[in-house]
C-alpha positions as CSV (number, residue, x, y, z in Angstrom):
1,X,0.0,0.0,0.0
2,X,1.3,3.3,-0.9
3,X,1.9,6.2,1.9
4,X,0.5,10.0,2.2
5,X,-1.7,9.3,-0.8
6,X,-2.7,11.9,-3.2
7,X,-6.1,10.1,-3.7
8,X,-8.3,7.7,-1.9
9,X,-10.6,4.9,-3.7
10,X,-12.9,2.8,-1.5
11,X,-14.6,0.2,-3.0
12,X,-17.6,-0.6,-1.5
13,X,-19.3,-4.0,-1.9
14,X,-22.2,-5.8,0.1
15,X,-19.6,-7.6,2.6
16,X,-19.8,-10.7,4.1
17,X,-18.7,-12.7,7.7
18,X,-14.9,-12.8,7.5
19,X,-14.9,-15.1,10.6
20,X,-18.3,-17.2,12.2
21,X,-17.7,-14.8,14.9
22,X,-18.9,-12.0,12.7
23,X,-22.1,-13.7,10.9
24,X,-24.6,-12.8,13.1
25,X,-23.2,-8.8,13.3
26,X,-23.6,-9.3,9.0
27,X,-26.6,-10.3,8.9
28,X,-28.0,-8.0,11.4
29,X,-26.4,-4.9,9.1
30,X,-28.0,-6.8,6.1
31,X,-31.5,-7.2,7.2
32,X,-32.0,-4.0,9.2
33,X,-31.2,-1.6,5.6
34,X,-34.7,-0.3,4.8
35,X,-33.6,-0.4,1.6
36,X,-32.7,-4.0,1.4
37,X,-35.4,-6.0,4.4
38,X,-37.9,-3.4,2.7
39,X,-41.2,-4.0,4.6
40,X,-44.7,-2.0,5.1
41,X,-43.9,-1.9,9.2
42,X,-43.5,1.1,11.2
43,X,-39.7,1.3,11.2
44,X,-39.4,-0.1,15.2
45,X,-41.3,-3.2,14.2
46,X,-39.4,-3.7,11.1
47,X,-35.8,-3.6,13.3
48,X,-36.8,-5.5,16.1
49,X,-37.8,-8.4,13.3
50,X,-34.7,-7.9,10.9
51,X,-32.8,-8.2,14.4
52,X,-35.1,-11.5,15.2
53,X,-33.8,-12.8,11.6
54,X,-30.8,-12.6,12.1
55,X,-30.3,-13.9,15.1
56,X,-32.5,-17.1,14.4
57,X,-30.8,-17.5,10.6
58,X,-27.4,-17.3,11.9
59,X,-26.7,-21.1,13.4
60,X,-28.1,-22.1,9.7
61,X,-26.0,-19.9,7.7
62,X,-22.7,-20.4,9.5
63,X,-23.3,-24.8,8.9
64,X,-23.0,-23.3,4.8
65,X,-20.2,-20.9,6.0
66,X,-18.6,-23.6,7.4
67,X,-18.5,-26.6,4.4
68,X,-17.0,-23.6,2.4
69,X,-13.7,-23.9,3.5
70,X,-13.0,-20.7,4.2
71,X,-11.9,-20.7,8.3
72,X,-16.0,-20.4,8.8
73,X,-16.5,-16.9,7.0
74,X,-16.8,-15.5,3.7
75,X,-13.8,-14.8,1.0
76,X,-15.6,-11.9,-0.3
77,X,-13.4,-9.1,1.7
78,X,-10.3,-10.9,1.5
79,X,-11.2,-11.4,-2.3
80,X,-11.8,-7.6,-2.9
81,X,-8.9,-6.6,-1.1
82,X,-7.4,-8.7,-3.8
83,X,-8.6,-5.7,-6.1
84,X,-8.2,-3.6,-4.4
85,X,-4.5,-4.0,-4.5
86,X,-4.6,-4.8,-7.9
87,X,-6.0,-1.2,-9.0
88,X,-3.9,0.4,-6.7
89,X,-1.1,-0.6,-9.2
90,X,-3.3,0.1,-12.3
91,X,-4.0,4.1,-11.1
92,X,-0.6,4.5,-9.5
93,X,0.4,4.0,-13.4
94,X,-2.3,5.5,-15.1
95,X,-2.2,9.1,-13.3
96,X,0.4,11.1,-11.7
97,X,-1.3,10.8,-8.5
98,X,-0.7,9.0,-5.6
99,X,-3.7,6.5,-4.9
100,X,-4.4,4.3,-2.2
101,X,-7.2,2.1,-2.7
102,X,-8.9,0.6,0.6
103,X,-12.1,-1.7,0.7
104,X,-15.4,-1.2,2.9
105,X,-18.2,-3.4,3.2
106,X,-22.0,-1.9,3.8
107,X,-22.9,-5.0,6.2
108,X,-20.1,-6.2,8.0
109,X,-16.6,-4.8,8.5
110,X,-14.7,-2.9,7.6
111,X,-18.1,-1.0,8.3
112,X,-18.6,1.7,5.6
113,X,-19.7,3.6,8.5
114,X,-16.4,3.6,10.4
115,X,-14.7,7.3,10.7
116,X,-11.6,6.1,8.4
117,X,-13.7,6.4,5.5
118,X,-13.7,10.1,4.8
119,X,-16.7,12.4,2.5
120,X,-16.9,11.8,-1.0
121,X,-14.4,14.7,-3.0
122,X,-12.6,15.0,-6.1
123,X,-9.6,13.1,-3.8
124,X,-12.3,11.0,-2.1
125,X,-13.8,8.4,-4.6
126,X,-16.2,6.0,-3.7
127,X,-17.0,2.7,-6.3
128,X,-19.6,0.4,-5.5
129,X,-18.7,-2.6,-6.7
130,X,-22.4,-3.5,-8.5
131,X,-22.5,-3.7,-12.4
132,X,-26.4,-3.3,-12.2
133,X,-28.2,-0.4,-10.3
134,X,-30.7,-2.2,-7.5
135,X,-32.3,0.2,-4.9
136,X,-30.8,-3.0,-2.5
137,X,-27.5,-2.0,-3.6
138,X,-26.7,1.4,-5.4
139,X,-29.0,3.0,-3.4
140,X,-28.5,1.4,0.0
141,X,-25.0,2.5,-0.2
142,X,-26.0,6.0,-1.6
143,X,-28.4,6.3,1.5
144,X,-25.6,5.3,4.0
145,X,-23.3,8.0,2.6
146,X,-25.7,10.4,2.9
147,X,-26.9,9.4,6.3
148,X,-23.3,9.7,7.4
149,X,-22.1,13.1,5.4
150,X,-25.2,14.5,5.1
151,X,-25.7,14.5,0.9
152,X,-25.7,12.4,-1.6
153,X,-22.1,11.5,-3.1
154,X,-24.0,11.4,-6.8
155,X,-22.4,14.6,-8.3
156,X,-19.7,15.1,-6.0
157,X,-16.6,14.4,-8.1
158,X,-16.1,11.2,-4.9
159,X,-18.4,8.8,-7.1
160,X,-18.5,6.1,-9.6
161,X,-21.5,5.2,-11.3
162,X,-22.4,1.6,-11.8
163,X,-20.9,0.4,-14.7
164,X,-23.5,-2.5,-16.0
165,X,-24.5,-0.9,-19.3
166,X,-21.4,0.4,-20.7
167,X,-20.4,-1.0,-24.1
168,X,-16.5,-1.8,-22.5
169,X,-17.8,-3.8,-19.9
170,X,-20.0,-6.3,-21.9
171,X,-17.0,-6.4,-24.4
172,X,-14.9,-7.4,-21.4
173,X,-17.4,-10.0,-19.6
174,X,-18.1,-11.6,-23.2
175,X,-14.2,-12.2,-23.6
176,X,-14.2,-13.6,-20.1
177,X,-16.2,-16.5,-20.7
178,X,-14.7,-16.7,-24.2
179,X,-11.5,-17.4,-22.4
180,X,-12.6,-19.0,-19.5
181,X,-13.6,-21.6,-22.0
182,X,-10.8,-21.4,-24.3
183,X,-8.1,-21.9,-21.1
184,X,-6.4,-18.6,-21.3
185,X,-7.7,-17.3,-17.5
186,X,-4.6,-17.6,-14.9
187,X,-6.6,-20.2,-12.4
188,X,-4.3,-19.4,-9.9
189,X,-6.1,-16.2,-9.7
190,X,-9.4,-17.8,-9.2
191,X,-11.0,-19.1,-5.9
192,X,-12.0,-22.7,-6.5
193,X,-11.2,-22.8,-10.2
194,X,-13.9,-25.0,-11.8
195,X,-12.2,-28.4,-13.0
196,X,-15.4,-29.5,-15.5
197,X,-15.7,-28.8,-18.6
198,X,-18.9,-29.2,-21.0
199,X,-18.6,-32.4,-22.6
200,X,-19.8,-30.5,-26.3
201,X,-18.9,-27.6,-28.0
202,X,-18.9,-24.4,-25.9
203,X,-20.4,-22.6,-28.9
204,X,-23.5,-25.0,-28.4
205,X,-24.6,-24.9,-24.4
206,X,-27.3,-23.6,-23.1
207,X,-25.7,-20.0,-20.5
208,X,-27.4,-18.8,-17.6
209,X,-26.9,-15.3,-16.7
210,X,-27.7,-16.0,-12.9
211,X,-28.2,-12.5,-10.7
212,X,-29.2,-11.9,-7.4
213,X,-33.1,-11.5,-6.8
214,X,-34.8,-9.1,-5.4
215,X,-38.3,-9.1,-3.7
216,X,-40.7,-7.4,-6.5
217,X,-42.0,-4.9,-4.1
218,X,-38.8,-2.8,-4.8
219,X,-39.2,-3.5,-8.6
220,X,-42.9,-1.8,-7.9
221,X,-40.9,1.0,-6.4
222,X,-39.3,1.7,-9.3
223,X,-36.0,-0.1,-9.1
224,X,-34.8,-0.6,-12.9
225,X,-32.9,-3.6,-12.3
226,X,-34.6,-5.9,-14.2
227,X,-34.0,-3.5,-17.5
228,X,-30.5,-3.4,-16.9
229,X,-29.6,-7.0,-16.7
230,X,-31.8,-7.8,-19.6
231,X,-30.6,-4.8,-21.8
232,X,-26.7,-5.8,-20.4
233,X,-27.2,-9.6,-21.1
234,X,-28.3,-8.8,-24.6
235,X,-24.8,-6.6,-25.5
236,X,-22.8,-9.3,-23.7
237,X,-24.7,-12.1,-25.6
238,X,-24.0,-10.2,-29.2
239,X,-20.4,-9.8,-28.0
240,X,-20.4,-13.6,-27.4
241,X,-21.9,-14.5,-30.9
242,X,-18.7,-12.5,-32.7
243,X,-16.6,-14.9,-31.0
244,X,-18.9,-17.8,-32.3
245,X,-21.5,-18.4,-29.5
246,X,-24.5,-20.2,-31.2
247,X,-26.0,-21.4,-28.2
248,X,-29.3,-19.9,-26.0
249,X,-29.0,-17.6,-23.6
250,X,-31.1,-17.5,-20.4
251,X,-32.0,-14.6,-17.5
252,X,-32.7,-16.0,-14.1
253,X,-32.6,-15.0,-10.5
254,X,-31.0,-16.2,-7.3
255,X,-31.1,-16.7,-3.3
256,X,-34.4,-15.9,-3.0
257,X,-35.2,-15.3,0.7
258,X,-39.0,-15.5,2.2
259,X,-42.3,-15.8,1.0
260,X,-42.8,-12.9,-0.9
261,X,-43.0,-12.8,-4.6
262,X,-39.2,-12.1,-5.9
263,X,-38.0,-11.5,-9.4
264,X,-38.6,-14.3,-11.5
265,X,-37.9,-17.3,-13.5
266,X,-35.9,-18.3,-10.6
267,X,-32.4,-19.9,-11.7
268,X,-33.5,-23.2,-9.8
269,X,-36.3,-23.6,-12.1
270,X,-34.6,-22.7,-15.1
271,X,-31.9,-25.3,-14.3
272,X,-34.5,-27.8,-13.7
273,X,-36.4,-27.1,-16.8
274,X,-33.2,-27.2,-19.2
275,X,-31.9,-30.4,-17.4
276,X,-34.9,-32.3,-18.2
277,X,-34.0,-31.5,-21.7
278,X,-30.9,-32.9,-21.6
279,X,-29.1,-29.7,-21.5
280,X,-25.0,-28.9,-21.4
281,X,-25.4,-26.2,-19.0
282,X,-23.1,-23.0,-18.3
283,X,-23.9,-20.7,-15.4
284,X,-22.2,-17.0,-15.1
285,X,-22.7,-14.6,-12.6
286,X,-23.8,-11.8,-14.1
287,X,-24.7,-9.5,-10.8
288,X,-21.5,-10.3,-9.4
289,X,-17.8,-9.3,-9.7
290,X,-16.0,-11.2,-6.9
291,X,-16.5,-14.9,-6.5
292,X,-18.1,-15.6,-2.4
293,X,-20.8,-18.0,-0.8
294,X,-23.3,-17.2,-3.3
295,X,-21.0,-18.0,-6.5
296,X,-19.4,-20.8,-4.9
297,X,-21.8,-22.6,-3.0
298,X,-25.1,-21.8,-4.4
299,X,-24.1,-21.7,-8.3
300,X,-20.6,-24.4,-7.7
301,X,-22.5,-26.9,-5.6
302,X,-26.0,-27.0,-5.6
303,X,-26.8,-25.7,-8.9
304,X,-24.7,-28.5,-9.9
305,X,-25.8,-31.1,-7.7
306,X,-29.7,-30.3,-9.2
307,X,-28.1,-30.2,-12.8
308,X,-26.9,-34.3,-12.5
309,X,-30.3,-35.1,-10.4
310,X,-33.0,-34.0,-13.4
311,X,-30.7,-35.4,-16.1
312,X,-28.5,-32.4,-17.5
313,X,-25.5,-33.7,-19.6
314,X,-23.1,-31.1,-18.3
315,X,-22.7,-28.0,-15.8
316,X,-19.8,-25.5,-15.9
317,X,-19.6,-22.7,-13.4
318,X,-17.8,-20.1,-15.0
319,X,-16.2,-18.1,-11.8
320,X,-16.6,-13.9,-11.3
321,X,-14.5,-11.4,-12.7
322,X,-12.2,-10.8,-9.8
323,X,-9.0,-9.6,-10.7
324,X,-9.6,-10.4,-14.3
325,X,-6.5,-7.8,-15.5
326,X,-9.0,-5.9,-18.2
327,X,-11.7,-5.6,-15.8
328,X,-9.9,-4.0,-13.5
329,X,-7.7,-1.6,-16.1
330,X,-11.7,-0.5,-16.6
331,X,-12.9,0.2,-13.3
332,X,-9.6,2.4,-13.5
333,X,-10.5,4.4,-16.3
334,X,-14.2,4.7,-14.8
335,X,-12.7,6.1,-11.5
336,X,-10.5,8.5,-13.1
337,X,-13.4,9.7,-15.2
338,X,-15.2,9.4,-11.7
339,X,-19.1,11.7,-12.0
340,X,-18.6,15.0,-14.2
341,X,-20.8,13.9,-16.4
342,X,-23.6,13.6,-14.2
343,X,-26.1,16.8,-14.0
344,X,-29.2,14.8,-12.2
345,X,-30.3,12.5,-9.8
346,X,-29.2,8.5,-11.0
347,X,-31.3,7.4,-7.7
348,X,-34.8,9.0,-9.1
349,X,-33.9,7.6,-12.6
350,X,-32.9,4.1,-11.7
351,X,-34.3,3.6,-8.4
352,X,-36.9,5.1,-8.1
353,X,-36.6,7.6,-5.8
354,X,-34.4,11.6,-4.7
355,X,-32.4,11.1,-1.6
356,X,-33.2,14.1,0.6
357,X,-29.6,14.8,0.2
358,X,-30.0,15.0,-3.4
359,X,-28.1,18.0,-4.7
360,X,-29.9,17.5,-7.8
361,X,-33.4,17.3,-6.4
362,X,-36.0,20.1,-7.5
């Protein structure tokens, strides 16, 4: 890490239990966002139950925790201080700045709450580490900031946009897979590498753009998430096809949580449905840029357990970007860029919604 820096990045991602010591402290940050356990409760009845949650899903989710291999926690801060590091070099090169590029976590620690993390500034830049703009995500983390500084960051000359729709970055994700299955990734860069490989043509399986769901109450809100992985997976798909991708392409949604209706086909059923075909199946992550329980587990193990049991031929997880070197040479050119070119409010747009904060609010 680099001393009396010039500039500070903090990347900001959802976080996760680095220890089992620290799950039920996660999952009580998790479920008591307003913008993520989103429920029609006055707001002491919806914390005392997020807290209830918590504490009752904790024992489960530190048995998963656990099996992962991972010393009972999550690799998803440890694996974004990997990129963090990694982009430190890429700017220190770039610019003629001094950068020093340090992670925070909105549930969890290092707490993006914690004093060491300073107002958004031209020398201040926060980058939320979501391709896809989610009022569970963007906007949670949006909200916090404000909470904490007392305005939005949006506008600020301290904030990257999300990044889901530009033209570079489906360019980038359709020559990952292209090269994840052509053997040209480092695996040694890659937590839990996946050994299989479809037993056809690449070109000709069936890919799952897998994302995280979220409950449709905050799609009825106004949350454009849904338009933005569709309109992303299409530019990533025609990317694919130049490099000779013939096969069909699917949109489903994840780790589901509760009773209430949540964005849909769910990737469980899609799965299902293609493996009574007969299907080679290929699953990316397509709301997610650092491989973690949800990748590993969820997509690596019991997407492919259900895969064998309803008679699919193959299943291939293809991993997260991580420190994929391209990916991250882009996030550097989107933080330099950082928000000039924003002159209104992203969170009404995408989300739904002005923060009161909004410097951009009439």
């Amino acid at each position: 890490m680099t001393t009396n820096p010039s500039k500070t990045l903090v990347l900001v991602n959802l976080g996760g239990p680095r220890t089992s010591d620290e799950i039920e402290v996660f999952l009580r940050d998790l479920f008591s966002d307003p913008f993520v356990f989103d429920l029609p409760l006055p707001e002491f009845l919806r914390i005392r139950l997020a807290r209830f949650i918590a504490k009752k899903r904790a024992p489960k989710v530190q048995t998963t925790y656990a099996s992962m291999g991972f010393g009972g926690g999550s690799p998803l801060v440890s694996e974004t201080e990997k990129q963090a590091e990694r982009l430190e070099t890429i700017l220190n090169k770039l610019t003629k700045d001094t950068w020093k590029v340090i992670v925070s976590m909105t549930c969890g620690f290092p707490n993006i709450r914690d004093k060491e993390f300073l107002k958004p500034d031209p020398n201040t830049i926060y980058l939320p580490l979501y391709p896809q703009f989610s009022r569970s995500t963007v906007l949670s983390t949006l909200a916090i900031l404000e909470n904490k500084f007392g305005e939005c960051p949006v506008g600020s000359g301290g904030y990257v946009p999300h990044f889901g729709l530009e033209p570079k970055f489906h360019q980038i994700t359709a020559r990952f897979i292209y090269e994840y299955f052509t053997d040209q990734l480092n695996q040694a860069e890659f937590l839990h590498y996946p050994k299989e490989k479809p037993n056809c043509d690449w070109k000709d399986l069936d890919l799952i753009f897998s994302a995280h769901g979220v409950p449709m109450r905050l799609i009825r809100k106004g949350d454009r998430y849904m338009e933005e992985l569709k309109d992303s997976i299409k530019r990533i798909t025609e990317e694919l096809r130049l490099f000779g991708y013939r096969g069909n392409v699917h949109l489903s949604y994840q780790s589901k949580v509760g009773p209430a209706k949540w964005t849909e086909p769910n990737t469980i059923e899609t799965i299902s449905t293609l493996a009574n075909q007969g299907k080679h199946i290929a699953v990316y992550p397509i709301s997610f840029v650092s491989d973690h329980l949800e990748t590993l587990e969820e997509i690596g193990e019991q997407f492919k357990e259900l895969t064998w049991e309803k008679g699919g031929k193959s299943f291939v997880r293809i991993p997260a970007l991580g420190v994929y070197q391209p990916f991250l040479e882009f996030l550097a050119e989107r933080v330099i860029q950082g928000d000039r070119f924003i002159h209104h409010c992203l969170c009404k747009e995408k989300g739904g919604e002005s923060l009161e904060g909004c410097r951009f609010k009439d």
